[in-house]
C-alpha positions as CSV (number, residue, x, y, z in Angstrom):
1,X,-104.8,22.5,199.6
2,X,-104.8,19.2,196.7
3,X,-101.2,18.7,196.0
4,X,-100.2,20.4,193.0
5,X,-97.4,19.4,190.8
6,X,-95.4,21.7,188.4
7,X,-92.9,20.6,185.4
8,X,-89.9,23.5,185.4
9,X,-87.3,24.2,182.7
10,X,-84.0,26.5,183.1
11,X,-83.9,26.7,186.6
12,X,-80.7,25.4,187.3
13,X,-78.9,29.0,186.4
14,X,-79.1,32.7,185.9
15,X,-82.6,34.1,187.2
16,X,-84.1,30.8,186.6
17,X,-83.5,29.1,190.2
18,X,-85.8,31.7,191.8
19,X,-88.8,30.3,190.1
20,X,-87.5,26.7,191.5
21,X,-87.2,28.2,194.8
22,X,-90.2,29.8,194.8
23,X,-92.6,26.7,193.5
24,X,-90.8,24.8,196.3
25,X,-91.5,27.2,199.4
26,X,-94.9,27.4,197.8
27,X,-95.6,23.6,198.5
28,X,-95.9,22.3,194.7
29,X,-94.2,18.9,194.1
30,X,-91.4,19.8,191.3
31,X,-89.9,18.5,188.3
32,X,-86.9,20.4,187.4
33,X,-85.0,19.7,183.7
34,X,-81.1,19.9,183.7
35,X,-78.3,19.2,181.3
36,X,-76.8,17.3,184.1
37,X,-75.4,18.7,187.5
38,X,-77.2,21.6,190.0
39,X,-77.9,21.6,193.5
40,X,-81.6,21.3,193.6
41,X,-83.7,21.1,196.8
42,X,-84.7,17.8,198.8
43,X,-88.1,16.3,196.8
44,X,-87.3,17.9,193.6
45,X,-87.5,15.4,190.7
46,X,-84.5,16.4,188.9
47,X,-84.6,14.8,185.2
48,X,-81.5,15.2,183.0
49,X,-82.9,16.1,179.7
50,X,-82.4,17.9,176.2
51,X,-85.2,19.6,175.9
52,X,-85.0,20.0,171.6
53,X,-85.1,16.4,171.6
54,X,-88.8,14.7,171.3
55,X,-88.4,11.9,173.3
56,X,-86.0,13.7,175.7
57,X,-89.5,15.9,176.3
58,X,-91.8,13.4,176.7
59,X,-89.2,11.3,178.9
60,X,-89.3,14.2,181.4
61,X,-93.4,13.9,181.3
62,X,-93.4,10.6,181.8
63,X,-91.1,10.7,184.9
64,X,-93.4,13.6,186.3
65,X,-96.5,11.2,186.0
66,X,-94.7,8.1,187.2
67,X,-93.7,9.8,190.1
68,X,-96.6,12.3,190.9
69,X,-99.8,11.4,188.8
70,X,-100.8,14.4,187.6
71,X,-99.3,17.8,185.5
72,X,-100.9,20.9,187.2
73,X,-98.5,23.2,185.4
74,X,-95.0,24.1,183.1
75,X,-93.1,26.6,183.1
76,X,-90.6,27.0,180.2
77,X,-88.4,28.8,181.6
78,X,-85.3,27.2,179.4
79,X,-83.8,29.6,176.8
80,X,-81.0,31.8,175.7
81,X,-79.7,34.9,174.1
82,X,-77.8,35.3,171.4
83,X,-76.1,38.7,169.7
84,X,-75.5,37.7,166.1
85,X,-75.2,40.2,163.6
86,X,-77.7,41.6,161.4
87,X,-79.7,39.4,159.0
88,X,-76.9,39.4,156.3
89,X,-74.1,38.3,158.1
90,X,-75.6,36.3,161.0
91,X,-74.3,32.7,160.7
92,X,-76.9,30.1,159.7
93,X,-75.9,27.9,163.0
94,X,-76.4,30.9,165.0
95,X,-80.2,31.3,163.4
96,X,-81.0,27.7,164.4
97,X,-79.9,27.6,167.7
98,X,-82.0,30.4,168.9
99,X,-84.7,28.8,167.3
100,X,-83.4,25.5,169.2
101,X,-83.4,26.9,172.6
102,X,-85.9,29.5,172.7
103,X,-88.8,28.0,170.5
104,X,-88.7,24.5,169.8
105,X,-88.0,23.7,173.7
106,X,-91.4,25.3,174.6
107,X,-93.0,23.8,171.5
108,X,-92.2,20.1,172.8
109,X,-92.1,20.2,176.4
110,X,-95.7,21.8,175.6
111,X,-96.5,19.1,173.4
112,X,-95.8,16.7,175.6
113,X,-97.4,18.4,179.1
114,X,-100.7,18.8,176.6
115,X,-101.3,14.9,177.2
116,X,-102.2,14.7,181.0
117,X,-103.6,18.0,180.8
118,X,-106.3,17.9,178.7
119,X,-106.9,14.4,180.2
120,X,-107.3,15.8,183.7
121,X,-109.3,18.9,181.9
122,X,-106.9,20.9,184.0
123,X,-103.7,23.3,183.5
124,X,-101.3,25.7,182.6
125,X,-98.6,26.4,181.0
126,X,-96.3,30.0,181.1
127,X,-94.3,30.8,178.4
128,X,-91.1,33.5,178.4
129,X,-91.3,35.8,175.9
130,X,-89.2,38.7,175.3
131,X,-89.8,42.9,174.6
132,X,-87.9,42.5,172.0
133,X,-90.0,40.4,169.9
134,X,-92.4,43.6,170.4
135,X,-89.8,45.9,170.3
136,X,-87.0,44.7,167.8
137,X,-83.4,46.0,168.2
138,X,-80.4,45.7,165.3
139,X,-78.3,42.6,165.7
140,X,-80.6,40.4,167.1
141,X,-82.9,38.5,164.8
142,X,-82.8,35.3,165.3
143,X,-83.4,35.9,169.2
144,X,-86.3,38.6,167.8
145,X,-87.7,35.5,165.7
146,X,-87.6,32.5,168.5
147,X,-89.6,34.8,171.4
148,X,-91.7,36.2,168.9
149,X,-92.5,32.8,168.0
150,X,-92.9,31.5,171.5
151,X,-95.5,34.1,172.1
152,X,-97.7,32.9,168.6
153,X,-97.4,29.5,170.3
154,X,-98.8,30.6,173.2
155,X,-101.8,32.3,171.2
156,X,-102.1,29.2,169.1
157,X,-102.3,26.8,172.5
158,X,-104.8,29.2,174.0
159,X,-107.0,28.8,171.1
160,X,-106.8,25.0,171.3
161,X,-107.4,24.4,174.8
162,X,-108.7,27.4,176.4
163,X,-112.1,25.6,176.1
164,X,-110.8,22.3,177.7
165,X,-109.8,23.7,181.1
166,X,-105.7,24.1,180.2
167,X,-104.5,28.0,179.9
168,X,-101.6,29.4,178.1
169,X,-100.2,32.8,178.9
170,X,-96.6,34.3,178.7
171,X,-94.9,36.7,180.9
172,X,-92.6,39.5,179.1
173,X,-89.5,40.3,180.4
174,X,-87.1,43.4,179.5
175,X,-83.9,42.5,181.1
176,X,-83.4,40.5,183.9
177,X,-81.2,41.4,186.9
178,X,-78.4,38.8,186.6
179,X,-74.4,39.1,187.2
180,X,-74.1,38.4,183.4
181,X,-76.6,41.5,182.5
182,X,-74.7,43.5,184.6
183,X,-71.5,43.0,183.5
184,X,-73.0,43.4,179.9
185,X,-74.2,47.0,180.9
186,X,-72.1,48.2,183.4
187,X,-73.6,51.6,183.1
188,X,-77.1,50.9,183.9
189,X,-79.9,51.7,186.9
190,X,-79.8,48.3,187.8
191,X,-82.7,49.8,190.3
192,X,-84.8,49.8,187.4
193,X,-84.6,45.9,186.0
194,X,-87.3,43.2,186.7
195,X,-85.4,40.8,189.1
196,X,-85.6,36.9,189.2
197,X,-87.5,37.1,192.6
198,X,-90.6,38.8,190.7
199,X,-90.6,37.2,187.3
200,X,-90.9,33.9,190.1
201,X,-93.9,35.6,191.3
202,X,-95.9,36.0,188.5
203,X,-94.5,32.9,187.0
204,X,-96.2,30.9,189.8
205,X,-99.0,33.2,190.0
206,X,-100.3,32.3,186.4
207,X,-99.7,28.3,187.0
208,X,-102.2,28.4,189.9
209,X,-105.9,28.8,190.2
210,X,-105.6,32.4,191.7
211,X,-105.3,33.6,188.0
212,X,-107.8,31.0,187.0
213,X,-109.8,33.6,184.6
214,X,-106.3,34.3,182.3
215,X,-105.6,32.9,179.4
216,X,-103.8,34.0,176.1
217,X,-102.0,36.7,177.8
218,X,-99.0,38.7,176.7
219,X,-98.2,40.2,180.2
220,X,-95.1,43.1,180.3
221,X,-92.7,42.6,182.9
222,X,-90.7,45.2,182.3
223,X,-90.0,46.8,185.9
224,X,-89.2,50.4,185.4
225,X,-86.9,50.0,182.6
């Protein structure tokens, strides 16, 4: 099998170190973003970066091609949640920080990854969206907003490049089975939530060619909850 190389965001916590671990055992060459720190894996190309920054995204692109030649895939993987109050009374900061973390990472670790793509005529890239940009829930808006929007980016880079041999699609969690989650709902069927292991799965599934024919998906991941 041609060595295939993957660019990785937010998999140095939470559920996101499953995906790492998973592109790792499956034999693709890695490029993991931090914010400095993490115990990554021997071969993994760790690049300290801010991903809301332009040139911090590019910079991690770069690095990727200096040291591996080619960008088979991203996953953005990097986000956050944020309970903030309904519309009204939600603080201004807490409105752009969603938008920060959740949208305008993907939109320019994406802008960047586009480059060598489309050059190659080879790619893709998996987006995380969120039920609740389908399903919206009081005192959430701005995190509604930012996945709602990641999943129109997704639609809007499918259109572009679907044609040029690059693929967009975007995997729709529920919640996540994490420490955090369950101390946030103690009284859950934990039994029931979609857990980092299988979002990895799919994640890794859509960034190679065994899901070569999809493109512009919204895909539920919702376990059984």
């Amino acid at each position: 099998m041609p060595e295939r190389t993957a660019i990785l965001t937010g998999v140095t916590g939470g559920w996101g170190r499953a995906v790492l671990d998973r592109f790792v055992a499956g034999g693709w060459n890695v490029c993991a973003t931090t914010r400095g720190g993490g115990d990554l894996p021997d071969g993994v190309l760790a690049v300290e970066a801010d991903l809301t920054d332009p040139d911090s995204a590019q910079a991690v692109v770069d690095a990727t091609m200096e040291r591996f030649g080619r960008v088979d895939a991203l996953a953005c993987v990097a986000g956050g949640f944020a309970m903030a109050g309904h519309v009204e009374e939600q603080p201004l900061d807490a409105w752009r920080g969603q938008l920060a973390i959740n949208l305008d990472t993907a939109y320019l670790l994406s802008r960047a990854a586009l480059g060598p793509m489309l050059a190659q005529g080879s790619g893709s890239i998996v987006f995380l969206g969120s039920r609740a940009a389908l399903r919206p829930f009081p005192g959430a808006s701005a995190y509604i907003v930012s996945k709602a929007g990641v999943i129109a980016l997704m639609q809007a880079i499918d259109a572009e490049v679907r044609t040029k041999g690059v693929r967009a699609n975007a995997v729709v969690p529920n919640i996540v089975d994490t420490p955090r989650n369950r101390a946030d709902n103690p009284d859950a069927d934990f039994s029931k939530w979609t857990t980092g292991e299988e979002l990895a799965a799919v994640i890794e599934w859509l960034c190679g060619d065994e899901s070569a024919p999809l493109s512009g998906g919204t895909i539920p991941a919702y376990g059984r909850a």
